[in-house]
C-alpha positions in Angstrom: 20.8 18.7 -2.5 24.5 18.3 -2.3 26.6 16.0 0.2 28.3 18.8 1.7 24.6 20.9 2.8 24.4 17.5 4.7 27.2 17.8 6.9 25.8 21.3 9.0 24.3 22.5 10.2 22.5 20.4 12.1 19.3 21.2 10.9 19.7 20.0 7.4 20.1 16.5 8.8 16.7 17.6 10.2 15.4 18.3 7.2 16.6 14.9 5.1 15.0 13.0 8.0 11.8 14.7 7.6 11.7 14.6 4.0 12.6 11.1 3.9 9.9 10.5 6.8 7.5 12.1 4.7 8.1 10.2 1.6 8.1 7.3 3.4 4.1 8.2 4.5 3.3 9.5 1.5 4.3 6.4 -0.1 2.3 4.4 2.5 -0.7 6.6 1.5 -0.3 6.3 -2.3 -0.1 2.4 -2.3 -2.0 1.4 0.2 -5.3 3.3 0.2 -6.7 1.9 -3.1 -7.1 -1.5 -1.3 -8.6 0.2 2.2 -10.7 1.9 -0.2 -12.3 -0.9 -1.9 -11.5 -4.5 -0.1 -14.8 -4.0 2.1 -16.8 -2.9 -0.9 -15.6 -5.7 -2.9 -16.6 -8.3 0.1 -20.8 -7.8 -1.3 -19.9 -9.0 -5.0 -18.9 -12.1 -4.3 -16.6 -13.9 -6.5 -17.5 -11.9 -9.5 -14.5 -12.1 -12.3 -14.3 -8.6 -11.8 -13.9 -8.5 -8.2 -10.9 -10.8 -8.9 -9.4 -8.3 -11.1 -9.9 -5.4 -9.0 -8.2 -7.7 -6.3 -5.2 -8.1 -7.9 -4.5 -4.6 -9.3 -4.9 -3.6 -5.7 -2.7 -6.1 -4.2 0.0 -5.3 -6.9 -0.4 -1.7 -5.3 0.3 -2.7 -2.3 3.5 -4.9 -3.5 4.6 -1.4 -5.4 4.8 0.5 -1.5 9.1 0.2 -1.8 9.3 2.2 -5.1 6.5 4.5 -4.7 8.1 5.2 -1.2 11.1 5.4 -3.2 10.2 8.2 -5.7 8.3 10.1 -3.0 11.4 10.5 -0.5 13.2 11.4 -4.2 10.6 14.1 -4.9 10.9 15.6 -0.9 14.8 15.3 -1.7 14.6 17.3 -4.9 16.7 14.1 -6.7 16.9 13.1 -10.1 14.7 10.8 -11.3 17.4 8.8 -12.2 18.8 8.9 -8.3 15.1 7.8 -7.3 14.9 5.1 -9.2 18.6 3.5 -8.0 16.6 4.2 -4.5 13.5 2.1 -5.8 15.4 -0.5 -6.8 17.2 -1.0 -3.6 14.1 -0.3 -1.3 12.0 -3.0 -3.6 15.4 -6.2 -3.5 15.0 -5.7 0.6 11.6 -4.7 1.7 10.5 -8.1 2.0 7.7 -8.1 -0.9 9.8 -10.7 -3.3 9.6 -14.6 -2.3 12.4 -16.5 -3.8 10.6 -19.5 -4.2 12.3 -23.6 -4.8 12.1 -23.7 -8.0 13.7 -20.6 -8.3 10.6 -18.2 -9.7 10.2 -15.3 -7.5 6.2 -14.7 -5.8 5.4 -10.8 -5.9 3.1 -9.9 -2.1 2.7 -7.9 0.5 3.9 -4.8 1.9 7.3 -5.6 3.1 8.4 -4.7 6.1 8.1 -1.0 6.2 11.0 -0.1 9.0 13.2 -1.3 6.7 12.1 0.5 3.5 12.6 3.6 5.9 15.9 2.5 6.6 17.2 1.7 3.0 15.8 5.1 1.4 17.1 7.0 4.3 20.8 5.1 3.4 20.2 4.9 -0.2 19.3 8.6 -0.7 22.5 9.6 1.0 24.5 7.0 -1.2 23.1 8.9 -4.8 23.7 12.0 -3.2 27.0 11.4 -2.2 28.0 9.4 -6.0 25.8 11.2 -8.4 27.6 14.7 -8.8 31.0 12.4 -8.4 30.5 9.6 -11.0 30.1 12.7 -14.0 28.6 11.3 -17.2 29.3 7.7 -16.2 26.7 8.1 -13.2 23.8 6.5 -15.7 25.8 2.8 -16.1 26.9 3.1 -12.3 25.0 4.8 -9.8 21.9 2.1 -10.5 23.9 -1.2 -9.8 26.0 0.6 -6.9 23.0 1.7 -5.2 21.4 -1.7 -5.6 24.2 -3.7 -4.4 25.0 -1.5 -1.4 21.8 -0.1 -0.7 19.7 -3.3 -1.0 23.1 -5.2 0.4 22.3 -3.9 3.3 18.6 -3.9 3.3 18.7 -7.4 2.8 21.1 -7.9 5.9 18.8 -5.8 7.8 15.7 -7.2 6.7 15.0 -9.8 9.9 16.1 -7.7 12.2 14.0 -4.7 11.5 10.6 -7.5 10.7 11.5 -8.9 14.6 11.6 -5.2 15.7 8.3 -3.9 13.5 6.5 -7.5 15.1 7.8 -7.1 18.8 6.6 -3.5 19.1 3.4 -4.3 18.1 3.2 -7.3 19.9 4.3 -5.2 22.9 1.4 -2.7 22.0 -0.9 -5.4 21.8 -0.6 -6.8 25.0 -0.5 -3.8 26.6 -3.9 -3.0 25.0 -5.1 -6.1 26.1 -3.3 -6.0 29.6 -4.2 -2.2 30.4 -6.6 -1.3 27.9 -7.8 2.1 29.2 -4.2 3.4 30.3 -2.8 2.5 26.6 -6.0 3.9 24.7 -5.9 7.3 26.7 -1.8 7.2 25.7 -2.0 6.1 21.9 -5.0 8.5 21.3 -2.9 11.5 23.1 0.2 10.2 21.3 -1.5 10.0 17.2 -2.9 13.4 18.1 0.5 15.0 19.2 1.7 12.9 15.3 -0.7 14.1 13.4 -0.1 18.1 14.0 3.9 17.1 13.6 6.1 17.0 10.9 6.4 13.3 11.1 3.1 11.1 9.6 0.9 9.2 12.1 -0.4 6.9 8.7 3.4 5.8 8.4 4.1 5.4 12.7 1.2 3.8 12.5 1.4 1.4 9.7 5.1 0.7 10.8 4.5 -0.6 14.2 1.3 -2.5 13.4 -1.3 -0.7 15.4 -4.4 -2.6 15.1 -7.7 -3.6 16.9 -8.7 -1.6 20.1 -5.4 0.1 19.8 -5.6 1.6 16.3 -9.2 2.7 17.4 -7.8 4.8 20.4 -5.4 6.3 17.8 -8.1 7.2 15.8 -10.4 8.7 17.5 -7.7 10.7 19.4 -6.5 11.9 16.0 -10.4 13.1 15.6 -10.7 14.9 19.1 -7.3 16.6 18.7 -8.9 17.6 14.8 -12.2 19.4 16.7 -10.6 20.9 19.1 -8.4 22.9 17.0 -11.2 23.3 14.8 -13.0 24.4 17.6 -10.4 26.9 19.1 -9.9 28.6 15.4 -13.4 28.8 14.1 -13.8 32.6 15.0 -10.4 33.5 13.0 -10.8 31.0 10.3 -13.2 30.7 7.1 -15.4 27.6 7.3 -13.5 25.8 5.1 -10.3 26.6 7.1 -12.7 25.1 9.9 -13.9 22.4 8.2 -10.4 20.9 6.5 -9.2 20.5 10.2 -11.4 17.6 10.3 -12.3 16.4 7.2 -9.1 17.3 5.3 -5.7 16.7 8.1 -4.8 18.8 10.8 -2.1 19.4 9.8 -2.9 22.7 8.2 -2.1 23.7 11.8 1.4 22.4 12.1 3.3 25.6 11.8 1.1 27.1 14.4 1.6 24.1 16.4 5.4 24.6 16.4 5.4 27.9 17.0 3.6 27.6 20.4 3.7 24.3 21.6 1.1 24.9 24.5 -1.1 24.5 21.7 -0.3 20.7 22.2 -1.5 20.7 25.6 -5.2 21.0 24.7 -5.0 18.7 21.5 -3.5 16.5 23.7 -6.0 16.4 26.8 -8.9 16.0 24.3 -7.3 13.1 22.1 -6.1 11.4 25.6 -10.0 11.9 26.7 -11.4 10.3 23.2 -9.1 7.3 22.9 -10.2 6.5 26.7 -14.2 6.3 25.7 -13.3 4.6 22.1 -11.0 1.7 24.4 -14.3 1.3 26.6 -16.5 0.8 23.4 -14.2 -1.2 21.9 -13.6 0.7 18.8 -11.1 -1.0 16.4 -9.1 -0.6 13.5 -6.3 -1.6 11.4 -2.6 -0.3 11.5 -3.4 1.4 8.0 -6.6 3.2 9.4 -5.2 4.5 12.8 -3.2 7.5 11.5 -6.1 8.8 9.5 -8.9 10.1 11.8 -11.8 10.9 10.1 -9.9 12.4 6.8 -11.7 10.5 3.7 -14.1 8.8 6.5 -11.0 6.1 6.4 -10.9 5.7 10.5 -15.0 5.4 10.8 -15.5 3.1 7.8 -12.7 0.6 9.1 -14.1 0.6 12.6 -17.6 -0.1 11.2 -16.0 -3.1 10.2 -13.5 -4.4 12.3 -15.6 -4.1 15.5 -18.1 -6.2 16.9 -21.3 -5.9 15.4 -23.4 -5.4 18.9 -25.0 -1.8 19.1 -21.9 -0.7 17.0 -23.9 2.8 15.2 -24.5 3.9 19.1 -20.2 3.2 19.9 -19.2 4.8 16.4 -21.5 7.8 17.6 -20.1 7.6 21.1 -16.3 7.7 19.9 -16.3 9.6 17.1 -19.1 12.3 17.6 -19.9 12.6 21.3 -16.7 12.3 22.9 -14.9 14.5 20.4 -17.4 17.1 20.5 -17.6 17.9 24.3 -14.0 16.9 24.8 -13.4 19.9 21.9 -15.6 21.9 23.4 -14.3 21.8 27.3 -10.6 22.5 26.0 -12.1 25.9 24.1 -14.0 26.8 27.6 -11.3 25.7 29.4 -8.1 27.5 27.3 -9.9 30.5 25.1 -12.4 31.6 27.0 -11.4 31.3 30.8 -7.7 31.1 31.2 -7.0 32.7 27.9 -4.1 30.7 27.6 -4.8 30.1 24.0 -5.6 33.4 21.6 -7.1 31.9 18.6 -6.2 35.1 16.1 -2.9 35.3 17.4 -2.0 31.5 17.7 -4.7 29.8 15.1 -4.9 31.9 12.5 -4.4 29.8 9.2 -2.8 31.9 6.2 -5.2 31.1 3.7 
């Protein structure tokens, strides 16, 4: 990608926002899911020596999220890996992950604060862009230090600000859970279900503005209803795996469908809005990390199994994730196939497998 294909039309910028979105939550993915994966596993061993080890390595993989972002939003770019890597090393100085501590050692933790690792790859990658085809055969002793001076210069102003904007959104998210619980579920599981057939990730929306407890849950299970229902609507057109992957695998197989007709939304929608409703009256919960997933590698279920209260909690996991889903899935295909015929599965749903 050159500078000057960034310029117009307008829909390149488009695309380097996607791309870089995309890196972004593929990065989040990559770094983050070896610890969902295994940190509730690890809670029945005890403090077994090897328990400890598998805790660190994971940890560290969360404290890698800034380069692997890095090299992802690189690999959507088309960069060099030399132009990813001056991006890593500005994304990892200002995303919050390195404590510089009194006696001037530096402490390794966390994820950083991920609003601004979107910010300083989104400035970063247009800074290599812009030097690398300009700085010639010198670009390898330069385009590194420049991109970390300026790049992470400005990451590091922006750090504070973007952790006070990351925390008050999700504070604001939380108490309007808490405040109007069943308004904000039906809205957060009819928003992550609109996300998830988008081009932009509902993992890294999610992750960024801290959705967690009842919340998350809502965006979860919305994520699962919208899933069925387009499931539901295709299964006639589609092979069984084609069927199945919409669930299982991400919806997003759908997305070019999706964007093509957008009253396709509409149904996703009503049937996410209807499932995030029942999982905020059964107080389904979650984590900001499992709320963008629905039920793809059984991330959302398994985190709900153990974030929520432990009272009748196999009858509310059936209720939000099974139950719910299914007839809300089910009404939207009476509703839009069959009767008003709004929606024509082999001319709208039809995946090109």
């Amino acid at each position: 990608m050159h500078p000057e294909t960034l310029v117009s039309p307008r829909r390149n910028w488009q695309d380097f926002t996607l791309n870089v979105l995309n890196g972004n939550s593929l990065g989040i993915i990559i770094a983050l899911l070896p610890p969902a994966l295994t940190s509730q596993v690890l809670l029945l061993f005890g403090q077994h020596p090897l328990v400890r080890l598998i805790t660190m390595m994971t940890s560290v993989s969360q404290s890698m999220l800034p380069i692997i972002a890095a090299f992802a939003v690189g690999y959507f770019l088309r960069l060099s890996t030399l132009a990813s890597a001056s991006i890593g090393l500005a994304s990892v100085v200002s995303a919050g992950v390195v404590t510089i501590n009194p006696n001037n050692t530096y402490t390794l933790a966390g994820t950083g604060a991920i609003l601004n690792i979107m910010l300083v790859t989104f400035l970063s990658a247009l800074l290599v862009i812009v030097l690398e085809p300009r700085l010639g055969q010198l670009k390898i002793i330069f385009l590194p230090t420049i991109t970390l001076l300026i790049g992470g210069g400005i990451g590091l102003a922006t750090l504070p600000w973007m952790i006070r904007i990351q925390n008050a959104i999700g504070n604001v998210v939380a108490v309007a859970t808490h405040l109007s619980p069943l308004p904000m579920g039906i809205f957060l599981g009819l928003a992550f279900a609109a996300l998830i057939v988008s081009p932009i990730s509902s993992v890294g929306i999610a992750t960024a503005l801290g959705i967690a407890g009842v919340g998350s849950g809502a965006a979860n299970a919305g994520i699962v209803a919208g899933a069925l229902t387009l499931a539901w609507m295709s299964a006639s057109v589609n092979p069984i795996g084609g069927t199945i992957a919409h669930v299982i695998g991400s919806p997003k197989i759908q997305m070019a469908n999706m964007l093509r007709k957008p009253l396709l939304f509409i149904p996703v929608m009503i049937a996410a809005g209807i499932a995030g409703g029942v999982a905020t009256l059964l107080s389904i919960k979650g984590t900001p990390f499992s709320a963008g997933f629905g039920a793809s590698g059984l991330i959302g279920p398994l985190t709900a199994l153990q974030a929520s209260d432990s009272a009748y909690i196999w009858l509310r996991l059936l209720g939000a994730y099974i139950i719910a889903p299914v007839i809300s899935a089910w009404l939207m295909n009476v509703i839009f196939v069959k009767k008003t015929k709004l929606v024509n599965p082999d001319r709208d749903l039809k995946i090109p497998l």
